[in-house]
C-alpha positions as CSV (number, residue, x, y, z in Angstrom):
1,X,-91.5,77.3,3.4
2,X,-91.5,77.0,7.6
3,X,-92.7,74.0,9.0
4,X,-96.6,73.2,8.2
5,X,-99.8,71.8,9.5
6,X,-102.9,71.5,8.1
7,X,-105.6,73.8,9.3
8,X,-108.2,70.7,8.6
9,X,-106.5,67.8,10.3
10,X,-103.9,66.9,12.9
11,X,-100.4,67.8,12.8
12,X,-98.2,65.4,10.8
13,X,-95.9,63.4,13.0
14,X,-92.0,63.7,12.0
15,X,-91.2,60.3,10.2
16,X,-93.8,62.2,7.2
17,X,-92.5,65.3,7.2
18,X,-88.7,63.7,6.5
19,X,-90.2,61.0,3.8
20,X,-92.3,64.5,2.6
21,X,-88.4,66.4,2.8
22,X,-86.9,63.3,1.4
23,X,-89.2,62.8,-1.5
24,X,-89.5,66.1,-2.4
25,X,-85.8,66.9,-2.7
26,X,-84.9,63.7,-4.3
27,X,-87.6,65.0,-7.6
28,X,-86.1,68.8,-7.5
29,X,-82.5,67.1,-8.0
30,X,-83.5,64.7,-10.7
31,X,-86.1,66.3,-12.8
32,X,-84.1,70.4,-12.3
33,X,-81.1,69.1,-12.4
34,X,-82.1,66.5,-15.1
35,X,-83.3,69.6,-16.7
36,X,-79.3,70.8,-17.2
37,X,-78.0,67.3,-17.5
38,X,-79.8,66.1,-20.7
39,X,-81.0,69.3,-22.1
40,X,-78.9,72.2,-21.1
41,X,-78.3,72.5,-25.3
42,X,-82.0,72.5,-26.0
43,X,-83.4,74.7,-23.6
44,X,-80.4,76.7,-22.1
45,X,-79.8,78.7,-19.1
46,X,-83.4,79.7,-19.1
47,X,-84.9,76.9,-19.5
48,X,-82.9,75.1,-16.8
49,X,-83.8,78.1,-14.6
50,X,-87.2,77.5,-15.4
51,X,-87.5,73.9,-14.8
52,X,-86.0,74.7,-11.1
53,X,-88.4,77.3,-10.6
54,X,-91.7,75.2,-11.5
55,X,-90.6,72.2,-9.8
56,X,-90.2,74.4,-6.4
57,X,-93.2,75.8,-7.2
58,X,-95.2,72.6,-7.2
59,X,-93.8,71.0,-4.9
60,X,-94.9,74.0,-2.7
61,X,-98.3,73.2,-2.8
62,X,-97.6,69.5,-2.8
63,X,-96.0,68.6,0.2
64,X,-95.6,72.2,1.8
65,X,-98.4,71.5,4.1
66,X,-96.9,68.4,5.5
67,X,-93.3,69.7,5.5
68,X,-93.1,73.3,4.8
69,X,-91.6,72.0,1.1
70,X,-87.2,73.3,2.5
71,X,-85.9,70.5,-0.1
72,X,-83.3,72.7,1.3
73,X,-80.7,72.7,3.9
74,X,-80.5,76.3,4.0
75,X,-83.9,77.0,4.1
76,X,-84.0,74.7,7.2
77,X,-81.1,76.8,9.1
78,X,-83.1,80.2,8.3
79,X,-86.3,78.5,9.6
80,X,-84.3,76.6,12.8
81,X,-82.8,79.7,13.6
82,X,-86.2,81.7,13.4
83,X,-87.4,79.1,15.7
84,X,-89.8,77.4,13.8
85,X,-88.3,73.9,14.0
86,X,-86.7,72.7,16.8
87,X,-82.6,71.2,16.0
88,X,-83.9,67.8,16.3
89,X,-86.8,68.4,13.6
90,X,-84.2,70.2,11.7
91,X,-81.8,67.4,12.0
92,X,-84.7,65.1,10.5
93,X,-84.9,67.2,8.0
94,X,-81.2,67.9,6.7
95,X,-80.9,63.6,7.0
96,X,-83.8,63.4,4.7
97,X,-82.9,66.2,2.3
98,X,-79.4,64.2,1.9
99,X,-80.6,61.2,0.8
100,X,-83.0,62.3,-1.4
101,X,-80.7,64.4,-3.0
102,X,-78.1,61.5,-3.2
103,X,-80.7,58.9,-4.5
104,X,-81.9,61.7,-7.4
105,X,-78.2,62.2,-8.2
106,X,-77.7,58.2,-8.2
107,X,-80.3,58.2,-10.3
108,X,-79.1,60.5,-12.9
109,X,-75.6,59.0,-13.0
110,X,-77.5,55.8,-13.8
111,X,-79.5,57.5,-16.7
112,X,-76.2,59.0,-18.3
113,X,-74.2,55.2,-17.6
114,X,-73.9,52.4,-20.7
115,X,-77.6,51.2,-18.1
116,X,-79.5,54.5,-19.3
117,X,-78.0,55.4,-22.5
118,X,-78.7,59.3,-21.8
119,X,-75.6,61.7,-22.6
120,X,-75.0,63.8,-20.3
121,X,-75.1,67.7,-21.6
122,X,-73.4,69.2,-18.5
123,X,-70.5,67.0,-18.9
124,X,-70.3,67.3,-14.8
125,X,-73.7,65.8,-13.7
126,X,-74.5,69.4,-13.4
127,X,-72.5,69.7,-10.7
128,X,-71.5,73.2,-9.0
129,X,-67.8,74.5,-9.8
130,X,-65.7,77.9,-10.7
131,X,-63.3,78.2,-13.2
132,X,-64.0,80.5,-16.4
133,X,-66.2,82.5,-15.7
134,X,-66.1,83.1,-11.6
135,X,-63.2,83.0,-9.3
136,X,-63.6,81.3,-5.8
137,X,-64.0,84.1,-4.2
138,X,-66.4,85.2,-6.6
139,X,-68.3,82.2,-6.1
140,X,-68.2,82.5,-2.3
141,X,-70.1,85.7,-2.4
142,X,-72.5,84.9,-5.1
143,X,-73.7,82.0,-3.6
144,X,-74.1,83.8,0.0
145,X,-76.0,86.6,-1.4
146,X,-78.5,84.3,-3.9
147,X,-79.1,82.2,-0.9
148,X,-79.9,85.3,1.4
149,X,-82.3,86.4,-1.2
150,X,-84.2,82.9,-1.4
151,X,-84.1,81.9,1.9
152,X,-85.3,86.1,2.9
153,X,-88.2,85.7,0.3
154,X,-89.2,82.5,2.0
155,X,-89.4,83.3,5.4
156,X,-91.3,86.5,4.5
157,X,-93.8,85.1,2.3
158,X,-94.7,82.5,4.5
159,X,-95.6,84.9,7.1
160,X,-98.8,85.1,8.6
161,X,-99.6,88.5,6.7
162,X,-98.0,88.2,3.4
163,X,-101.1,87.9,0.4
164,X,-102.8,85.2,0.7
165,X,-102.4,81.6,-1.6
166,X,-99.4,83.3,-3.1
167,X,-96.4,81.9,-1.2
168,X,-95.7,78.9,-3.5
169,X,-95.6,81.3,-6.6
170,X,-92.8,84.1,-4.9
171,X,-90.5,81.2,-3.8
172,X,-90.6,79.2,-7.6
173,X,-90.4,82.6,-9.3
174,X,-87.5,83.8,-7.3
175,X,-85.5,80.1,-7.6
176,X,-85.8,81.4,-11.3
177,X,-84.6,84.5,-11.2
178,X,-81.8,83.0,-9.2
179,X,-81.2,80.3,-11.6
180,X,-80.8,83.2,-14.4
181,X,-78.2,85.0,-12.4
182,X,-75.9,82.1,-11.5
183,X,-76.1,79.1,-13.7
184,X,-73.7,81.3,-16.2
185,X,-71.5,81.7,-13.5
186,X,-71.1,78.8,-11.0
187,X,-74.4,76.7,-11.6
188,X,-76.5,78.1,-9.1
189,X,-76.6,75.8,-6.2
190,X,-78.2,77.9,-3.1
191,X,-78.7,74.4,-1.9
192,X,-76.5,72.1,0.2
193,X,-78.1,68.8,-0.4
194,X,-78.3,69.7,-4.2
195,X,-74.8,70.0,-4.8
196,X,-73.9,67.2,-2.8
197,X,-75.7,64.7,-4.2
198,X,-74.5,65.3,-7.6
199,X,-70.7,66.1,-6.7
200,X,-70.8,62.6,-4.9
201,X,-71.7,60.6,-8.3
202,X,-69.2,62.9,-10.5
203,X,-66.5,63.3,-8.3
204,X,-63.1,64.6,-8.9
205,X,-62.9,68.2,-9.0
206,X,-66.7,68.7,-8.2
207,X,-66.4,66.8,-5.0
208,X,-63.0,68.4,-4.1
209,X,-65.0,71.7,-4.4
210,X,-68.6,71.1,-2.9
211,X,-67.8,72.3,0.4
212,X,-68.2,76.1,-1.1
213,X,-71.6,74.7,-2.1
214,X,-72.4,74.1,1.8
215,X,-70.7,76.5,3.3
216,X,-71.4,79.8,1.5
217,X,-75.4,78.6,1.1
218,X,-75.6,77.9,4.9
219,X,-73.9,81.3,5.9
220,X,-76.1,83.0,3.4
221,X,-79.8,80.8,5.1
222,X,-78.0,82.1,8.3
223,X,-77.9,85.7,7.5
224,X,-81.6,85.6,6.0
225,X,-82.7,84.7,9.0
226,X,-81.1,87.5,10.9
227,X,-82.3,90.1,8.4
228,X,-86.1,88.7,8.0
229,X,-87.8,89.8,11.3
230,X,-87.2,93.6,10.7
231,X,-89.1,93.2,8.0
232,X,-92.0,91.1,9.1
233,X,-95.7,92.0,9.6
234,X,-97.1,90.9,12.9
235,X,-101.0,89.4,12.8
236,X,-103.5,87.6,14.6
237,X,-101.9,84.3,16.3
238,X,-105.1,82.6,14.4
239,X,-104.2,83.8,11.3
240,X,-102.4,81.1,8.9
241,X,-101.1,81.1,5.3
242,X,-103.5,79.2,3.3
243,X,-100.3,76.4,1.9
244,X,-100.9,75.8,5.6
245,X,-97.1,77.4,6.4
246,X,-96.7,78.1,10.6
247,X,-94.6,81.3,11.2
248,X,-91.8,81.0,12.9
249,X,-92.1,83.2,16.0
């Protein structure tokens, strides 16, 4: 979601909206990714899809209004280059979104050591990869066009005229329809930070391979952003979206 303020109170300064970026991506990498990495076997592809979905969802209405809720590199490009932050907000952002990704990864590892006990299901820390099922090319593509699609559903629903109070619910239920469509094939990571953090901890192949997991995401936030204003409804400057979401102009 773009950049918030609250229509009740002053604008929050930029040390809370990182801590709010920070915090918020650090729970969607341990508790969705935790979702794959000690119960992938239980509750399968959709249920990991799922538990990515909710948690964005939540965390929508929880810190979108200081933030805008990104928990996203990507999403930040598409909203930088719609102008609604400016590069050293989005620099903030992208800092934070690292190391909370890295500290929920770190945490995970230390749930699946000898310390935690925990076995992990993923046998990769639910890291992103190809191999079986997708080639790299393959995953190249895929993970441009499921990124367009989130970060294009984001920027539209947070627009000043989309329905009202139901931005939050668009953006968790199309993470999980996104989930469905790539966890068979590559993971699903749409999400810079979140493959990082993760990759990091596991290394090896995973870390040899995460810079698809940036790149392709960040071209595909990149070309959302093109693509969203011909399809945006203009409205009264006055008019907000009730998570509190500014439009980028």
């Amino acid at each position: 979601m773009p950049e918030t303020r609250s229509v009740s109170g002053p604008k929050p300064d930029l040390a809370r909206k990182a801590v709010a970026e920070g915090i918020g991506t650090f729970i969607l990498v341990f508790f969705a990714v935790g979702s794959a990495v000690f119960g992938i076997d239980t509750i399968g592809f959709a249920g990991v899809a799922l538990a990515f979905g909710f948690v964005l969802l939540a965390l929508a209405y929880a810190i979108g209004p200081v933030s805008g809720c990104h928990v996203n590199p990507a999403v930040t490009l598409g909203v930088l280059l719609r102008r609604g932050l400016t590069l050293g907000e989005a620099a903030s952002y992208w800092g934070a979104q690292l190391v909370g990704a890295i500290v929920g990864a770190a945490l995970l590892k230390l749930m699946v050591s000898d310390f935690g006990g925990a076995k992990d299901k993923t046998g990769a820390l639910g890291t992103n990869n190809w191999g079986p099922t997708i080639s790299a090319g393959g995953t190249f593509v895929l993970e441009i066009v499921l990124t367009f699609l989130l970060v294009f559903v984001i920027l539209l629903v947070t627009n000043r005229a989309a329905a009202p109070g139901f931005a939050g619910l668009a953006i968790g239920l199309v993470l999980t329809v996104i989930h469905l469509v790539g966890i068979p094939l590559d993971g699903t990571s749409v999400n810079p930070a979140r493959s990082i953090g993760p990759a990091l901890f596991n290394g090896g192949e995973s870390l040899t391979h995460v810079w698809m997991f940036i790149v392709a995401p960040l071209i595909g936030g990149a070309l959302a952003a093109l693509a969203a204003p011909f399809f945006e409804t203009r409205t009264a400057a006055s008019e907000v979206d009730p998570t509190g979401a500014d439009v980028p102009a």
